[in-house]
C-alpha positions in Angstrom: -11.1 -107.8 -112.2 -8.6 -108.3 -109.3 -5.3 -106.5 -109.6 -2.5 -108.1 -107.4 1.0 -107.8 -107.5 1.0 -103.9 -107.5 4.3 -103.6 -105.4 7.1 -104.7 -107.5 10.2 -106.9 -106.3 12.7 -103.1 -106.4 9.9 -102.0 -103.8 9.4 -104.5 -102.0 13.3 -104.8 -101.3 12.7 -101.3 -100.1 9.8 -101.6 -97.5 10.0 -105.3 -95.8 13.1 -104.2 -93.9 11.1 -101.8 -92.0 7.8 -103.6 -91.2 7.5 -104.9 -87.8 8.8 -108.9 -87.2 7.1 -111.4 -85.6 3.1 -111.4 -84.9 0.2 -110.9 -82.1 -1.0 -113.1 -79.5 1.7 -115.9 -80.3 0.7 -116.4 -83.8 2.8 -115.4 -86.7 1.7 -112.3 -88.9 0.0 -113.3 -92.4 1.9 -112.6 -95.4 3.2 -108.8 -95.5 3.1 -108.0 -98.7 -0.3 -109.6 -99.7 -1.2 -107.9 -96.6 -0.2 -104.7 -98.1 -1.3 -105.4 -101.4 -5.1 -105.8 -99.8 -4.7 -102.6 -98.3 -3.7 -101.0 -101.4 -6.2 -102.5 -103.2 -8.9 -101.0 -100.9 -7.7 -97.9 -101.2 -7.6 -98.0 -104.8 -11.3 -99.5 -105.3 -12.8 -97.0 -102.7 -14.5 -100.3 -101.1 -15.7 -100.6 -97.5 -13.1 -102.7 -95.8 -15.3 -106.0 -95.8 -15.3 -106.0 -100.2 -11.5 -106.7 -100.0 -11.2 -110.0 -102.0 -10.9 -113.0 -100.0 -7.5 -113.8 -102.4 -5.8 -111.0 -99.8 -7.1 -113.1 -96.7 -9.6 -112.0 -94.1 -10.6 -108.5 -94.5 -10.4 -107.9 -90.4 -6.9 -109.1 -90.1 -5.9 -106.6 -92.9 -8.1 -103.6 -91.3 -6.2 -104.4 -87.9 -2.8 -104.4 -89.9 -3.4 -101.2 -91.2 -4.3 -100.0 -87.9 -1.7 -101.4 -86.3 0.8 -99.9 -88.9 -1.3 -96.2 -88.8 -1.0 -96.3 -85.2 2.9 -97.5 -84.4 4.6 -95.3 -87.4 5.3 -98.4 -89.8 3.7 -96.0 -92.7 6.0 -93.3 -91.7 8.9 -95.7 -91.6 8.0 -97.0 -94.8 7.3 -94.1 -96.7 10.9 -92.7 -95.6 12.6 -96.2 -96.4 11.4 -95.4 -100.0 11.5 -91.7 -100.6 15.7 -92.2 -99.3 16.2 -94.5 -101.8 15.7 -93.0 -104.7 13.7 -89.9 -106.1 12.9 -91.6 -108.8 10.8 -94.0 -106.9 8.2 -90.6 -106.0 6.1 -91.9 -109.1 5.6 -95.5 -107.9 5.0 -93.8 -104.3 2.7 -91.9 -105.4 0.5 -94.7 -107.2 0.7 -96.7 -104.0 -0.9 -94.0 -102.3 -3.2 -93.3 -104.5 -4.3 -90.4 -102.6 -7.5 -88.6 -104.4 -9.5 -85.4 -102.9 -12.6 -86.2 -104.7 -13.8 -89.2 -102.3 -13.2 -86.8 -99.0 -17.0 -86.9 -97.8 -18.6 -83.2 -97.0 -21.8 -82.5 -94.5 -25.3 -82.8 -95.7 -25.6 -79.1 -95.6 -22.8 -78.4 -97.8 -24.4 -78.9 -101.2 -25.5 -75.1 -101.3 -29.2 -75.5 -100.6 -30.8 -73.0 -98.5 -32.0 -74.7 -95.1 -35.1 -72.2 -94.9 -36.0 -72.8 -98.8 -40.1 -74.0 -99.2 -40.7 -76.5 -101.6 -42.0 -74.8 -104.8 -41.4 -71.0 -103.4 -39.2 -68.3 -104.6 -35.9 -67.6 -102.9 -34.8 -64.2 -102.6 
């Protein structure tokens, strides 16, 4: 199931004044906000950057939006733009993140086993 149109028209009033004009290399940017709706829906889904639905255009010109955005402080302009307007936009802010501890990745060795452990022997 694809789920578009997660940034409503009150939100979007808030952010598109503060994301960069114009494009790269003479050509004009794709579409901001279905940009920004692919990049949302990757983060959502978990999905490697190449599983973003073709309905969001091409996955590389979204990964090098995000980038671009990571890189020059359009996130951090953004996220301000919203959290001045109104507190009680913290909710939707927060869903748009959709930031979630459980996928951060660990070492090999951190699962607990013992690196010296035989197969089949006792530990002590």
């Amino acid at each position: 199931m694809l789920r578009a149109n997660e940034i409503s028209d009150g939100l979007w009033a808030l952010i598109e004044p503060v994301l960069p004009a114009g494009g790269h290399q003479g050509r004009p940017w794709n579409d901001h906000r279905l940009t920004l709706e692919g990049i949302v829906w990757r983060y959502r889904t978990g999905s490697p950057w190449r599983d973003v639905p073709d309905h969001f255009g091409v996955w590389q010109s979204i990964w090098e939006r995000h980038r671009r955005w990571s890189d020059d402080g359009t996130y951090v302009r953004l996220f301000a733009a919203v959290r001045a307007a109104t507190p009680e936009r913290d909710e939707q802010l927060r869903n748009l993140l959709s930031i979630d501890s459980t996928i951060a990745r660990a070492h090999q060795h951190s699962a607990g086993a013992l690196r010296d452990a035989h197969i089949g022997g006792s530990i002590e």
